[in-house]
PyMOL Python script that loads the backbone (N, CA, C, O; Angstrom):
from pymol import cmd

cmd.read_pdbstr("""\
ATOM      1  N   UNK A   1      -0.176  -4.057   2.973  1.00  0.00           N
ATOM      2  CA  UNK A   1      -1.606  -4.160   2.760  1.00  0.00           C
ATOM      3  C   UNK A   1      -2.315  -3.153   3.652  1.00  0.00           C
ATOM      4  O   UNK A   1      -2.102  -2.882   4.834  1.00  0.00           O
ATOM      5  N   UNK A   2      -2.942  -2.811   3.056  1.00  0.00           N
ATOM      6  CA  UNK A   2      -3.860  -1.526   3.683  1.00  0.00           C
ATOM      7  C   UNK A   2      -5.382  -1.812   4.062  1.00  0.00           C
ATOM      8  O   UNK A   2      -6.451  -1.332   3.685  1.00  0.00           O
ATOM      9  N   UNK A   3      -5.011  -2.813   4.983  1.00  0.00           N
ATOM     10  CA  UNK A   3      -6.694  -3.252   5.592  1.00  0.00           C
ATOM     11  C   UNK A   3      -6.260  -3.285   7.338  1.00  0.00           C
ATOM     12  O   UNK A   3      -5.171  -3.240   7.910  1.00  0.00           O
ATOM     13  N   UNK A   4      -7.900  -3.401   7.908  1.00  0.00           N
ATOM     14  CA  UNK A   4      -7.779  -3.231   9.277  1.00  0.00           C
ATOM     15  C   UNK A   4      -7.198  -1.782  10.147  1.00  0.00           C
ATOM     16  O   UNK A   4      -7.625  -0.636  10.010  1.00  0.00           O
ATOM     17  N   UNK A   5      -6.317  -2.163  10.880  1.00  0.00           N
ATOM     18  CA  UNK A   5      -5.423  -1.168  11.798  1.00  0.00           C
ATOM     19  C   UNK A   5      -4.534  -0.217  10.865  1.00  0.00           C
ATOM     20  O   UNK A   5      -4.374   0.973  11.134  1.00  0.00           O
ATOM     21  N   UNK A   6      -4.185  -0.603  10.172  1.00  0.00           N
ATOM     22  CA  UNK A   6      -3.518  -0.400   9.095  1.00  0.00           C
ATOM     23  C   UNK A   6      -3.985   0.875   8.461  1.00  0.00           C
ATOM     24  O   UNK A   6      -3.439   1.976   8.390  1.00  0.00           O
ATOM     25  N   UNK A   7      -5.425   0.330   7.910  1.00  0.00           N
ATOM     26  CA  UNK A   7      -6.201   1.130   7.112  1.00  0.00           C
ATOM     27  C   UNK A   7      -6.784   2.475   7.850  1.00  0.00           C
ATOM     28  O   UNK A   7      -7.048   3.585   7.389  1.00  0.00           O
ATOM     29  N   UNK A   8      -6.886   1.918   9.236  1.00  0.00           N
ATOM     30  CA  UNK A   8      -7.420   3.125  10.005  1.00  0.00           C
ATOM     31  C   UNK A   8      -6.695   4.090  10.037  1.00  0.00           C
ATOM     32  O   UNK A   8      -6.960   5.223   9.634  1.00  0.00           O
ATOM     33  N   UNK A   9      -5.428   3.594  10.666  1.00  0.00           N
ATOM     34  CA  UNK A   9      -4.282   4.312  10.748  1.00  0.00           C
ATOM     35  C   UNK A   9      -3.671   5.398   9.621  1.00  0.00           C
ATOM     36  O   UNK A   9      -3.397   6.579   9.837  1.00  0.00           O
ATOM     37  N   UNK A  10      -3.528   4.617   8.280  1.00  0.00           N
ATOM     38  CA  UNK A  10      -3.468   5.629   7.230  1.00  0.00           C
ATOM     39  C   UNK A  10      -4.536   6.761   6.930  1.00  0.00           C
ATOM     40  O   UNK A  10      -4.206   7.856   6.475  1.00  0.00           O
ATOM     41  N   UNK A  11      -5.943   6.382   7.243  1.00  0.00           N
ATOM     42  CA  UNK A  11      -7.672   7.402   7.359  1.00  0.00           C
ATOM     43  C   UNK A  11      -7.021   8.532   8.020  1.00  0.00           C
ATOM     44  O   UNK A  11      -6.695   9.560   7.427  1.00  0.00           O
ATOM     45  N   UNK A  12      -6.816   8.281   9.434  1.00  0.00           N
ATOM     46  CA  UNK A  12      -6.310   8.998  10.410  1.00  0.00           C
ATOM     47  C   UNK A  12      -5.211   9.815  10.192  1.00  0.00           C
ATOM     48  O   UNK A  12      -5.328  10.928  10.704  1.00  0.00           O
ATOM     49  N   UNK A  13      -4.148   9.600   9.574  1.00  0.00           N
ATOM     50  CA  UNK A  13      -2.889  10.353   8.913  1.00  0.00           C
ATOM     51  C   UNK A  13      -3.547  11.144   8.018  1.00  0.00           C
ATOM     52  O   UNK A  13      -3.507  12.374   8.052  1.00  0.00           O
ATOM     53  N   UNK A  14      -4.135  10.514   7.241  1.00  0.00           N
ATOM     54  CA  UNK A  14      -4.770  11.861   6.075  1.00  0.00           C
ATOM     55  C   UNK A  14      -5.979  13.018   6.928  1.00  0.00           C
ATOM     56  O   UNK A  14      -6.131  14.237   6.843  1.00  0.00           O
ATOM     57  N   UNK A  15      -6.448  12.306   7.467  1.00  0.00           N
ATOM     58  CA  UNK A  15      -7.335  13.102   8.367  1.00  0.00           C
ATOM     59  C   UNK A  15      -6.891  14.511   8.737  1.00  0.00           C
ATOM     60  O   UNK A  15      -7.326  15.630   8.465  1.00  0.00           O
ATOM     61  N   UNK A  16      -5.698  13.978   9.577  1.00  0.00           N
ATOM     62  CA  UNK A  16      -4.901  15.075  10.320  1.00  0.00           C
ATOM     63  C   UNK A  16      -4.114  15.766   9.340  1.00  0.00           C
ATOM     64  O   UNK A  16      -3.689  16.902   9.555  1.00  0.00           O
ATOM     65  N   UNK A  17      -3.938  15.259   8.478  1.00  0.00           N
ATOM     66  CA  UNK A  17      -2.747  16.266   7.453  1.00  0.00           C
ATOM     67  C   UNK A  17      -2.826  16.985   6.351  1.00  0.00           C
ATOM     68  O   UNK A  17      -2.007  17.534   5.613  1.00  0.00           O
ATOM     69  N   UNK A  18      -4.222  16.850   6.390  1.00  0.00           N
ATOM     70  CA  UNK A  18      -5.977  17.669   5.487  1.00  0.00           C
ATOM     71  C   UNK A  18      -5.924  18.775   6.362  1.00  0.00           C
ATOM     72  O   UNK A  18      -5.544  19.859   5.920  1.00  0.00           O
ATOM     73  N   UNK A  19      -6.408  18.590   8.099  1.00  0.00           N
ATOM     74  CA  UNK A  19      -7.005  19.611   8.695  1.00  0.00           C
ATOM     75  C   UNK A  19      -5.681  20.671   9.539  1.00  0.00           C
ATOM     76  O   UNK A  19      -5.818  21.787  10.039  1.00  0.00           O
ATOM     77  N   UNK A  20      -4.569  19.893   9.449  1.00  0.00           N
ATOM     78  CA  UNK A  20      -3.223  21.199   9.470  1.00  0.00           C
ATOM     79  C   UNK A  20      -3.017  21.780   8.510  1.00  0.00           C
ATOM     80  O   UNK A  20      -2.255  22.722   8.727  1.00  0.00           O
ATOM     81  N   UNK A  21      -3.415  21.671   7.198  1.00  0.00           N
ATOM     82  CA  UNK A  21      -3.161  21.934   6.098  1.00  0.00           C
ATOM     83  C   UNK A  21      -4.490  23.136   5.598  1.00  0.00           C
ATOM     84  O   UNK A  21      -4.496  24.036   4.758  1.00  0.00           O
ATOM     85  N   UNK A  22      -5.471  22.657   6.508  1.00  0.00           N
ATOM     86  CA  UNK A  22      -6.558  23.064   6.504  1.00  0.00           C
ATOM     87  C   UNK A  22      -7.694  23.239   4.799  1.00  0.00           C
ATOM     88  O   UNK A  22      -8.280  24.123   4.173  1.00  0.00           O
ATOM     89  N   UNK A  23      -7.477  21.981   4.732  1.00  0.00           N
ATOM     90  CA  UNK A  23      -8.076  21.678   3.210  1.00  0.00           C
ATOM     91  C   UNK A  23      -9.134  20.186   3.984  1.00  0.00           C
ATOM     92  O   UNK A  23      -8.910  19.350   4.859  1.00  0.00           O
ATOM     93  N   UNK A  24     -10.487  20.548   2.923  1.00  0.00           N
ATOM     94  CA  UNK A  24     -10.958  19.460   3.573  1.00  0.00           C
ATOM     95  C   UNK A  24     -11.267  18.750   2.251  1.00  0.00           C
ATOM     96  O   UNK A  24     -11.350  19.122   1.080  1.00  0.00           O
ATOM     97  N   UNK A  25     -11.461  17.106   3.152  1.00  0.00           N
ATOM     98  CA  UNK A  25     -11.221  15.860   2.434  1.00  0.00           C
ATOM     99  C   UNK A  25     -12.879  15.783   1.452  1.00  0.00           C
ATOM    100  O   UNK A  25     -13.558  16.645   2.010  1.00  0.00           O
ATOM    101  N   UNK A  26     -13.395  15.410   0.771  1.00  0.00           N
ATOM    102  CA  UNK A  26     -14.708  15.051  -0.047  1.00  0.00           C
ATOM    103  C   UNK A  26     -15.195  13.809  -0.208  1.00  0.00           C
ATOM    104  O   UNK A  26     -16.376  13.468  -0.268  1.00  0.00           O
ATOM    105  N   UNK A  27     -13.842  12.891  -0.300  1.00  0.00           N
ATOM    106  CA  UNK A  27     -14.317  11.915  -0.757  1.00  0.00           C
ATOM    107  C   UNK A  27     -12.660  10.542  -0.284  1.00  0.00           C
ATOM    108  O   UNK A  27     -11.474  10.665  -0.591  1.00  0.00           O
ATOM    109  N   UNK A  28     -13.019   9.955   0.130  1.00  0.00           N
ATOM    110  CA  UNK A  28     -11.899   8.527   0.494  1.00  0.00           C
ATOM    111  C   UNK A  28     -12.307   7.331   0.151  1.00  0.00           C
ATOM    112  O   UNK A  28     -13.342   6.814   0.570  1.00  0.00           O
ATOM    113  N   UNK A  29     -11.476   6.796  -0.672  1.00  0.00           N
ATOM    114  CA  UNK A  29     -11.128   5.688  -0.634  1.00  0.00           C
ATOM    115  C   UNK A  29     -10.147   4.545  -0.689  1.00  0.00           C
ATOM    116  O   UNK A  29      -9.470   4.156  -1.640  1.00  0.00           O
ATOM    117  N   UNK A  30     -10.217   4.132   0.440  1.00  0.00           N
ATOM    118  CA  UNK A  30      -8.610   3.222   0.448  1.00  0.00           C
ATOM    119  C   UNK A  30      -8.604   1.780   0.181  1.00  0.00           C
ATOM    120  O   UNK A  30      -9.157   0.907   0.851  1.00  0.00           O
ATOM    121  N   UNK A  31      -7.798   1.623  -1.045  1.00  0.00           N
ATOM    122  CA  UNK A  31      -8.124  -0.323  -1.228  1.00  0.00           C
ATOM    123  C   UNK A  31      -6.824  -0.654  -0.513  1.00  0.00           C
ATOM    124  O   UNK A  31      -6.180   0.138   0.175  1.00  0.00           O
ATOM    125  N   UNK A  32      -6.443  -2.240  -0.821  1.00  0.00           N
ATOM    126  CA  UNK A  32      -5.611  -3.294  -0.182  1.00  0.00           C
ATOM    127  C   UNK A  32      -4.241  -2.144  -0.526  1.00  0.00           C
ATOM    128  O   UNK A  32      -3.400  -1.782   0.297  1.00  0.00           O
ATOM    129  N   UNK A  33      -4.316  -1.794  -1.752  1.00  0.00           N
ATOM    130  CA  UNK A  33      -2.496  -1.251  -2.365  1.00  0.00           C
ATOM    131  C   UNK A  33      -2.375  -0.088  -2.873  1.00  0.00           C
ATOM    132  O   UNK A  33      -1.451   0.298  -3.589  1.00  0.00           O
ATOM    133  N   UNK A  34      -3.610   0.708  -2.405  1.00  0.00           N
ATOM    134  CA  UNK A  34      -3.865   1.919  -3.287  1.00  0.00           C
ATOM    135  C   UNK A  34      -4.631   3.250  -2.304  1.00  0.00           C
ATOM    136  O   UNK A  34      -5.227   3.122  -1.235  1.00  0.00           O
ATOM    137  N   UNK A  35      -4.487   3.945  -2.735  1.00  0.00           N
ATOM    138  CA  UNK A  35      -5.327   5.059  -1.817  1.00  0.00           C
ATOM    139  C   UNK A  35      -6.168   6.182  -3.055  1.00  0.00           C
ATOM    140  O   UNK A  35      -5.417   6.461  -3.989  1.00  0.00           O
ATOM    141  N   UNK A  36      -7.374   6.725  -3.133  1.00  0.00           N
ATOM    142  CA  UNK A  36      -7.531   7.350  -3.683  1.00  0.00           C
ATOM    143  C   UNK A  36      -8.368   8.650  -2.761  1.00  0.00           C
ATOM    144  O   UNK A  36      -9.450   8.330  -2.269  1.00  0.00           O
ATOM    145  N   UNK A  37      -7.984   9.754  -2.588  1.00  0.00           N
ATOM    146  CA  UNK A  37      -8.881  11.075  -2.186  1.00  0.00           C
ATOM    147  C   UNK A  37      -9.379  12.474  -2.980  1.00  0.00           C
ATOM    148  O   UNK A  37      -8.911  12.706  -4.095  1.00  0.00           O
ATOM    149  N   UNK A  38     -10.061  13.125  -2.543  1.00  0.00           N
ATOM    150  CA  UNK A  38     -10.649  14.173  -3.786  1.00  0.00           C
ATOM    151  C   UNK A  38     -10.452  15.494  -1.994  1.00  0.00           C
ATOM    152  O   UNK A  38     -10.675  15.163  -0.830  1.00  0.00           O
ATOM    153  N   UNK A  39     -10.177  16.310  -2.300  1.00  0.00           N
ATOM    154  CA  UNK A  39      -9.696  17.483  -1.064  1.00  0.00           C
ATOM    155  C   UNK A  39     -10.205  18.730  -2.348  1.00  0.00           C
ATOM    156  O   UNK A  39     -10.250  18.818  -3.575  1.00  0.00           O
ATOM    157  N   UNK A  40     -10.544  19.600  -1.060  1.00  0.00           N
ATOM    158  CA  UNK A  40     -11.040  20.749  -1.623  1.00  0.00           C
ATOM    159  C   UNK A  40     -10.152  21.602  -0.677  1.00  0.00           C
ATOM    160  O   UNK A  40      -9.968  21.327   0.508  1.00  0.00           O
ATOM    161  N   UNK A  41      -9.538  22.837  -1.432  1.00  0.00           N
ATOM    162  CA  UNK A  41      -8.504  24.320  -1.084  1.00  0.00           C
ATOM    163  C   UNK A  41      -8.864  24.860  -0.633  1.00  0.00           C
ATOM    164  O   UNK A  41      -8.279  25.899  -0.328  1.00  0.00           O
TER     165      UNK A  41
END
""", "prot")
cmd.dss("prot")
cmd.show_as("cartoon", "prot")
cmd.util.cbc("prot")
cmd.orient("prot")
């Protein structure tokens, strides 16, 4: 389940693996079992 600490924690992973990648994020959203993001090249 992807709530709480959890949820932060996964924010935070994408966060960082957007900005090594150096693509930025537009748009997040993370439910209980699912993740959805929109990243721009």
């Amino acid at each position: 389940m992807l709530k709480g600490a959890a949820e932060k924690s996964v924010k935070e992973i994408i966060k960082q693996l957007c900005e090594w990648k150096k693509l930025e994020i537009l748009e997040m959203n993370i439910q209980e079992d699912h993740i959805h993001y929109t990243k721009e090249t």
